[in-house]
C-alpha positions in Angstrom: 4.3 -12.9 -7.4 1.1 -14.2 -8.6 -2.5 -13.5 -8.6 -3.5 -15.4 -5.5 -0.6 -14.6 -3.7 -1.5 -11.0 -4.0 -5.0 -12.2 -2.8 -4.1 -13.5 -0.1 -1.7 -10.9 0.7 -4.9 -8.6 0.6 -7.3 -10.7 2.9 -4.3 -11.3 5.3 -4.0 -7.2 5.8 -8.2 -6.5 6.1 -8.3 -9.4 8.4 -5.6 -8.2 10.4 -7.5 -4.3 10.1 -10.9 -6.3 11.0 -8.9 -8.0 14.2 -7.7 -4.6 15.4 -11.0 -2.7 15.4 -12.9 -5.9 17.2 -10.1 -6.1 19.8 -11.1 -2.1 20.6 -14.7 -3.6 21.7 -13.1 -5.7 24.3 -13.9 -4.5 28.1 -11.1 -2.7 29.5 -10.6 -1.6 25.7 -7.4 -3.1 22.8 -4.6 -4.6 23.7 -1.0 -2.4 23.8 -0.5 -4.2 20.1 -3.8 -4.0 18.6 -2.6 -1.1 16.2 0.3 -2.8 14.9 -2.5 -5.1 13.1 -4.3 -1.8 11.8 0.0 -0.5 11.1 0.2 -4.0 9.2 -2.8 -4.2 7.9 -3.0 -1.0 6.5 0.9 -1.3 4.5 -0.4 -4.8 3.6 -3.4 -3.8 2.0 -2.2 -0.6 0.6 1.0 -3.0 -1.1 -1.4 -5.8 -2.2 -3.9 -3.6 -3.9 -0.9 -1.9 -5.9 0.6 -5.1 -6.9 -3.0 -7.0 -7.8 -3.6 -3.8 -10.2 0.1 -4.9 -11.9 -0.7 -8.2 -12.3 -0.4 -9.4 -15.9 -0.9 -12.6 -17.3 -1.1 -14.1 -13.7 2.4 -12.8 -12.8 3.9 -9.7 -12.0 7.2 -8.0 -13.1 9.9 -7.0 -11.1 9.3 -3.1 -10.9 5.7 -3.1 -10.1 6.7 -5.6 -7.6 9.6 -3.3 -6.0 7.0 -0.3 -5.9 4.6 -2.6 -3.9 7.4 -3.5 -2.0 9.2 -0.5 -1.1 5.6 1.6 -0.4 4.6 -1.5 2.0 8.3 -0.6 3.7 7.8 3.0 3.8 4.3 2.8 5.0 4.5 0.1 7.7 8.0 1.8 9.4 6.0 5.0 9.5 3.5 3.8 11.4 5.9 1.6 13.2 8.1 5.1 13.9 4.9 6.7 14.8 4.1 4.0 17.6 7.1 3.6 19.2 7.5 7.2 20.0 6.5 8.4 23.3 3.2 10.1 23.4 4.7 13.9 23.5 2.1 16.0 21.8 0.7 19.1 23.7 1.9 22.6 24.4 5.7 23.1 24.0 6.2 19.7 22.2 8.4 19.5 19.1 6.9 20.0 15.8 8.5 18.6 13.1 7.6 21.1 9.7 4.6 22.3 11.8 3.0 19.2 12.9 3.8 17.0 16.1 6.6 14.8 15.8 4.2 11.4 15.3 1.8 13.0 13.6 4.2 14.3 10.9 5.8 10.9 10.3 2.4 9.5 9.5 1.4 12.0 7.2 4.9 12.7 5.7 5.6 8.9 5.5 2.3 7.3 4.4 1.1 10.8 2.0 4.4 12.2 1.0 7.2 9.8 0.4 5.3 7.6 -1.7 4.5 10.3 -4.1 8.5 10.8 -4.3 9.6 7.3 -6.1 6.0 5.3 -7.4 5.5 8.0 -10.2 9.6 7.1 -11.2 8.9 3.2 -10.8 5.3 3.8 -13.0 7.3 5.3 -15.9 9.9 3.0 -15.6 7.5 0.4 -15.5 5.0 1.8 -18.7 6.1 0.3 -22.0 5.9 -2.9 -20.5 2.4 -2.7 -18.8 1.0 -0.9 -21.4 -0.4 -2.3 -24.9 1.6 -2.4 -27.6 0.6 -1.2 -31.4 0.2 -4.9 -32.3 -2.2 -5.5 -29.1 -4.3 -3.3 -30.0 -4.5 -4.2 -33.3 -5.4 -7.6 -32.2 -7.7 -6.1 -29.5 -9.2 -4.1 -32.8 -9.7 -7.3 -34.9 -11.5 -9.0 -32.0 -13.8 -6.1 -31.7 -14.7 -6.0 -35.1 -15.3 -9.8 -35.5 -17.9 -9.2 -33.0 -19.8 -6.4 -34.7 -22.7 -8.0 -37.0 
């Protein structure tokens, strides 16, 4: 994945967020799929945010691109789950670990899963993303040639 792939990526997912919030100002209000562009959006911009930030040299390698991956997956089916589901909530609905079954999935899915596998992908992921002894040395020399 590249640079402007990752750009793209990103203006595809707020212009898919912009097109659902302007489709709620239509008369007779959104569409039945209008949130699936703010479900889509919202992954996509998440994912391609993640994945610009791992960008190096113009490319990115294949872990930070799985995490980007895998948290556009996780993030997209929960609010997929969460609008599929039959509207339920109110007194003497299920509660799933205290919240309303939708509800739950959203925050569980979108705040909570993520947390369990991109902090294992980011150390997996550090030597190589990081800067070596000999880049900073370099990054030290280039500094100091600059100094009058």
């Amino acid at each position: 994945m590249t640079t402007r792939l990752a750009l793209t990526a990103l203006v595809l997912s707020c212009t898919a967020i912009a097109g659902a919030y302007l489709l709620a100002f239509l008369p007779g209000g959104a569409p039945p799929w209008a949130p699936w562009g703010l479900a889509f959006g919202s992954a996509g911009a998440l994912s391609s945010m993640m994945a610009l930030g791992a960008v190096r040299g113009g490319r990115i390698r294949p872990v930070p691109l799985a995490a980007a991956v895998l948290t556009f997956l996780v993030v997209f089916a929960s609010f997929a789950l969460a609008l599929v589901l039959p509207p339920n909530e109110g007194p003497g609905a299920p509660l799933l670990l205290g919240l309303p079954v939708r509800a739950a999935i959203v925050l569980y899915g979108v705040g909570l899963v993520p947390i369990l596998f991109l902090p294992w992908m980011y150390a997996a992921s550090f030597n190589a993303d990081t800067l070596s002894d000999a880049d900073l040395e370099r990054v030290r020399r280039a500094g100091a040639e600059r100094q009058p």
